[in-house]
N, C-alpha and C positions, 0 to 999 in steps of 0.2 A: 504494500500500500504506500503510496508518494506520502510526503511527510508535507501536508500543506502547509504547514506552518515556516518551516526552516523556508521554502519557497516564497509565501508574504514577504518574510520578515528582510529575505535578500532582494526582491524588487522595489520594498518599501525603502530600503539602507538607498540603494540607486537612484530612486526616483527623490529623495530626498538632499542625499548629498551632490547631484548634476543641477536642485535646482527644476528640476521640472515641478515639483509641486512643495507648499508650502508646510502642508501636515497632509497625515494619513491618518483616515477613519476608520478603524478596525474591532476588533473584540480582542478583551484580554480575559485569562483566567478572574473568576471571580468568586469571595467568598462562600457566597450563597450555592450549595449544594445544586446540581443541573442547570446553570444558567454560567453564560458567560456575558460580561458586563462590555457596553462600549466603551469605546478609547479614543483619544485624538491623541497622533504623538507626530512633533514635530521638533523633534532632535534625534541625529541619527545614536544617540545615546540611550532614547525610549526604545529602540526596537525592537528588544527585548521583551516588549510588553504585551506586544503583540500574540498571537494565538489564534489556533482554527480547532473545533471539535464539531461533535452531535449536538451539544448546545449554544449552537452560533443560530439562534432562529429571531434576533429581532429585524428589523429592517433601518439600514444605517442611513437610506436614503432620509432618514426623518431629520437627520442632523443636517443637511444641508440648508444656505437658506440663500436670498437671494446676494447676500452679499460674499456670501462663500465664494474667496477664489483659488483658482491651481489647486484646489484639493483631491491627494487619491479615495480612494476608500471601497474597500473591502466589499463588494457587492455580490450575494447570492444570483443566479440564474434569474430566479422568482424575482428578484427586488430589480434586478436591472432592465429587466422590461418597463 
């Protein structure tokens, strides 16, 4: 099984440090048993924080807004339609 996380976490490191985008919206590990928590990280020092599982089920498109700019962000199949 591809390790999608180690993969985030090295396009996010790229997309960050060339400068194409300002922060990245993703999901990190989170307290709460079966839930993983949003994230915005914008140093290539957060990358770390990053993370993909079974419970990656919110929708990140909710954090955008119209003033959001050059932002990456973690987008399921479902949410990026």
């Amino acid at each position: 099984m591809p390790n999608f996380t180690q993969n985030i976490q090295k396009i996010a490191s790229k997309l960050l440090s060339e400068g194409t985008v300002t922060a990245v919206i993703g999901f990190q590990d989170s307290t709460i048993p079966n839930i993983a928590a949003p994230v915005i990280v914008q140093k290539e020092e957060e990358i770390h924080r990053l993370s993909w599982g079974n419970h990656c089920w919110v929708n990140l498109a909710n954090y955008l807004t119209p003033e959001t700019n050059r932002v990456g962000i973690v987008a399921k199949g479902c949410d990026a339609r």
